[in-house]
N, C-alpha and C positions, 0 to 999 in steps of 0.2 A: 291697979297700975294705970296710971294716965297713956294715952295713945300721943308718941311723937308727933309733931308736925311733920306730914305727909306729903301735903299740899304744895303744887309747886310756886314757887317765886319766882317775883321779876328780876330779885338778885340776892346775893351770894355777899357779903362783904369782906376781905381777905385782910384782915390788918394787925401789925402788933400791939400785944396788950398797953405796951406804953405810950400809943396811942390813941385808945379807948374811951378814953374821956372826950375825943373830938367827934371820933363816932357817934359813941349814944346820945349825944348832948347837942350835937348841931347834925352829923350828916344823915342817921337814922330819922331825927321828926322830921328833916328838912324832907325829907322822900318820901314818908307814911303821910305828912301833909298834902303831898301832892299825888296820893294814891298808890303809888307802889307797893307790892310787898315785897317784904324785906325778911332774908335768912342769915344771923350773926350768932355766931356760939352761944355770947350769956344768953341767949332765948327762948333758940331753937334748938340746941343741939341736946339728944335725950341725955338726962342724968343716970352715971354709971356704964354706958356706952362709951366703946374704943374712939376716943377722940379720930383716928385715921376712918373709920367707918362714919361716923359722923360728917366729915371734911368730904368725903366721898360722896353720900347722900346731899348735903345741901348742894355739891357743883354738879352734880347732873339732874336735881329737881330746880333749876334755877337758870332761867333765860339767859343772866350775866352774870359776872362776877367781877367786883368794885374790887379793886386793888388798893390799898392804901400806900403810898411807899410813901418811907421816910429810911434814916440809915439805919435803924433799930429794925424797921421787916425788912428789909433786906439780908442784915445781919441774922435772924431767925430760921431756923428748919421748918419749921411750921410752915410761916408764909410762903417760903421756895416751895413746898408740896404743892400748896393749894394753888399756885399759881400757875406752877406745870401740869398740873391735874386737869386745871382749868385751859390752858394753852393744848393741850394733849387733841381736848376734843374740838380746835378748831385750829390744825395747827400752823394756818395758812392766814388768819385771821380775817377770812372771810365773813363770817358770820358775828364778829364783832365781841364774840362772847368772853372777853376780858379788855376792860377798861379800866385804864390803870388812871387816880388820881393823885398829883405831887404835891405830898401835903410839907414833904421838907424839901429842900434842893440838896440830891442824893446822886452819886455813878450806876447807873443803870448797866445790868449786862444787855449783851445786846437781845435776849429774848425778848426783855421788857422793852430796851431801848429804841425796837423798832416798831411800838407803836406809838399814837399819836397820845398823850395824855395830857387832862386838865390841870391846871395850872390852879392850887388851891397855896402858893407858900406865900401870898399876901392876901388878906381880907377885905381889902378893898376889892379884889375881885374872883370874889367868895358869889353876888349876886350873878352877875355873869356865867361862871362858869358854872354853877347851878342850874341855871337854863340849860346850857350846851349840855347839861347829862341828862337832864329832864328830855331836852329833844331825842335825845342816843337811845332814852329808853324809850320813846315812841311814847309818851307821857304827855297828856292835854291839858290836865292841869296845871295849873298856876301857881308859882310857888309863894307864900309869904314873900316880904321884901325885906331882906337881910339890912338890916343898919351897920352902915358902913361907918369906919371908924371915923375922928376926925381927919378930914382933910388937911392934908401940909400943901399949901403950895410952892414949899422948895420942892416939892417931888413931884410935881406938875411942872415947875422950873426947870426941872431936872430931865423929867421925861422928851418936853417939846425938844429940849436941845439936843437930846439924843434921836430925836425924830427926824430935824435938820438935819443934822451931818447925816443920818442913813437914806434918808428919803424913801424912795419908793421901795428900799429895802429892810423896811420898818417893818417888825413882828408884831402879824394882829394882836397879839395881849399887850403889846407894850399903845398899839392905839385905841384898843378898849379900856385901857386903865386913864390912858388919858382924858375919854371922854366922860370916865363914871368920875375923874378928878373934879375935869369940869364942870358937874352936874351938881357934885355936890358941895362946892367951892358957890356957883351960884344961887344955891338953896340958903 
């Protein structure tokens, strides 16, 4: 019989199956690229073991735990376990050990609602906020650079004017999408 993974990890990822295919396929290499290790069920979790044991084992062998929310884990038992499981053991959110990222735009209760989460429900700023998780894990390395999709500049049009009328009460993601606009509008 093979020996489970044991081993603790930098994180935990908590997300529903019908979001799966964004996981393994972009946010797991994007993090084993830059050194991380990573604990998600198809992987890690032993075959034939009580799914609830397993869920158990990876959030306390693991630094953090990556939230995925979209309206699908939220709507799930599963996700709400693993989340409070994972909120249980910090549950002041001192220690920072759930990080939720918004992979759809979703109503949050307020467990989740009251922390700060990465903004992944546009791909254009998919590079950016890859860094921001890469620093949260205390992570050195460097990540690939995501190609961002084509630039529109009505959404660069879009964005400045919403920038005017708010001014100084401009949300950094809407002036970092700005400038990755810019950047890649001038490329």
């Amino acid at each position: 019989m093979t020996e489970p993974n044991l081993s603790p990890a930098d994180v935990f990822i908590s997300y529903s199956p019908r979001d799966g295919e964004w996981v393994r396929e972009l946010l797991v290499p994007t993090l084993k690229n830059a050194g991380v290790t990573v604990w998600f069920d198809a992987q890690d979790f032993e075959l034939g073991a009580p799914r609830l044991t397993e869920i158990e084992r990876a959030v306390l062998n693991s630094r953090k735990t990556l939230v995925v929310l979209t309206q699908a884990y939220l709507a799930g038992e599963w996700g709400e376990f693993e989340n409070i499981l994972s909120q249980s053991l910090d549950p002041a959110a001192r220690q920072r050990r759930v990080l939720p990222l918004m992979l759809q735009p979703c109503e949050l209760p307020p467990r989740l609602g009251m922390l700060t989460f990465l903004d992944f429900t546009e791909r254009a700023r998919y590079e950016t906020q890859f860094q921001r998780l890469l620093k949260a894990l205390a992570v050195g390395a460097p990540i690939v650079k995501l190609p961002l999709p084509h630039a529109d500049p009505r959404r660069l049009h879009e964005l400045v004017k919403q920038q005017a009328i708010k001014g100084i009460n401009t949300p950094p993601e809407v002036l970092m999408e700005i400038e990755d606009l810019k950047r890649e509008l001038e490329s």
